[in-house]
C-alpha positions as CSV (number, residue, x, y, z in Angstrom):
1,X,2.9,-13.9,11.1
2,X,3.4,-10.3,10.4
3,X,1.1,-7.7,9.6
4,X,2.1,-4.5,7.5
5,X,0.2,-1.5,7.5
6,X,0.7,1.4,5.6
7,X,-1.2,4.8,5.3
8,X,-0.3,7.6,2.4
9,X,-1.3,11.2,2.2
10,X,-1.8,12.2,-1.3
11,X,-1.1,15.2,-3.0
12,X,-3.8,17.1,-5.9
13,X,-7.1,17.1,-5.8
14,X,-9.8,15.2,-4.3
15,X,-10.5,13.9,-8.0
16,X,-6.5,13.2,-8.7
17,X,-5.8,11.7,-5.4
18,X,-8.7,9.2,-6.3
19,X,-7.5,8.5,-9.5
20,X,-4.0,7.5,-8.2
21,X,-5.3,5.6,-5.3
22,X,-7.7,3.8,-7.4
23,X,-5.2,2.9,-10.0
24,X,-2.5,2.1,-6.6
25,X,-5.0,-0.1,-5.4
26,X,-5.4,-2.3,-8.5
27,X,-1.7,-2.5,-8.9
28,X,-1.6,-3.8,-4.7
29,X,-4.1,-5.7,-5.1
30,X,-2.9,-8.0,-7.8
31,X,0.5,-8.5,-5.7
32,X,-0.1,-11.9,-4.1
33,X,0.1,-13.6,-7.1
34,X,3.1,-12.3,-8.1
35,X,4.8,-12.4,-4.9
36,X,4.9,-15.6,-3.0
37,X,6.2,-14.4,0.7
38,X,3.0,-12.5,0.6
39,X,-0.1,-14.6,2.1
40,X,-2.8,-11.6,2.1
41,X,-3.3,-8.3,0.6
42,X,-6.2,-5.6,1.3
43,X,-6.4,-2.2,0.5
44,X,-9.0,0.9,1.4
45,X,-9.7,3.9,-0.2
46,X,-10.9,6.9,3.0
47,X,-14.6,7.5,1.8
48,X,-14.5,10.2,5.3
49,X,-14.1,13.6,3.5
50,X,-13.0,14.7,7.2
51,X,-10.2,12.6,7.7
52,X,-6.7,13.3,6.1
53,X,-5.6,10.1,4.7
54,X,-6.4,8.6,1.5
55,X,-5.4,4.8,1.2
56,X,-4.3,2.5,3.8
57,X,-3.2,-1.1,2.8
58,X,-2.8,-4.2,5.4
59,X,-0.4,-6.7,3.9
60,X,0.3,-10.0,6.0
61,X,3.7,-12.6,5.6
62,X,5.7,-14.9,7.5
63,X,8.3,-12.7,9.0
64,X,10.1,-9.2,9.3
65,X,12.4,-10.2,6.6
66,X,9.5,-11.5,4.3
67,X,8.4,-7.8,4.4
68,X,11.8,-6.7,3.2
69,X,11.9,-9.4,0.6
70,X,8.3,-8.5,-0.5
71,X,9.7,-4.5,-0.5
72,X,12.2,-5.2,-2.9
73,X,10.3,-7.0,-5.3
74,X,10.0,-5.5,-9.0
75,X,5.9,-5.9,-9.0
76,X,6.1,-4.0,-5.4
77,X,8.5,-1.4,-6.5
78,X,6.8,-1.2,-9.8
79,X,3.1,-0.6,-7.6
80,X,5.0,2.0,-5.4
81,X,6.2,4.3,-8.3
82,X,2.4,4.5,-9.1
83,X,2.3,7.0,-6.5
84,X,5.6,8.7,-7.6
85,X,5.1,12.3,-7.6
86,X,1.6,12.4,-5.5
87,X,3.1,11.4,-1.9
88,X,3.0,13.7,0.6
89,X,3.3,11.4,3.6
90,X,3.8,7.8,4.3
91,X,3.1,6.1,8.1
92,X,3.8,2.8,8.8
93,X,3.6,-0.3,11.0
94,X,4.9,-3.2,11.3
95,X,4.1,-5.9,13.9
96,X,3.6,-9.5,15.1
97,X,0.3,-11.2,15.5
């Protein structure tokens, strides 16, 4: 199994970057049912106004290429454009558990 983990940095205001996050997390949140190499999804919104990041999601599959497959998927693409225009940084991480 394979755990992917994903931070992003909004941009706007601490009112705007919740908006988009909230509406992000909906959109993530629905994924598993659409996607079938995708066994779990959760996703959390900071609540610590002294920390820098604003949503982080955990996403578990099979294998590395399930997270490519997953990736590529037009309901994943489709969640990610969500945050097109409010993105200032993405980390991620990838691993086996």
């Amino acid at each position: 199994m394979v755990k992917h983990i994903v931070a992003f940095k909004l941009t706007g205001t601490d009112a705007e970057r919740r908006e988009v996050a909230e509406r992000f997390k909906s959109a993530l949140l629905a994924l598993p049912e659409q996607i079938d190499v995708l066994r779990s999804m959760e996703v959390g919104i900071n609540e610590n106004p002294a920390e820098q990041w604003d949503v982080v999601l955990t996403a578990v599959v099979d294998t590395l290429a399930d997270v490519e497959t997953y990736a590529k998927h037009p309901a994943h693409v489709a969640a990610a454009g969500l945050l097109a225009g409010h993105k200032e940084a993405r980390a991620c991480v990838d691993y086996t558990f």
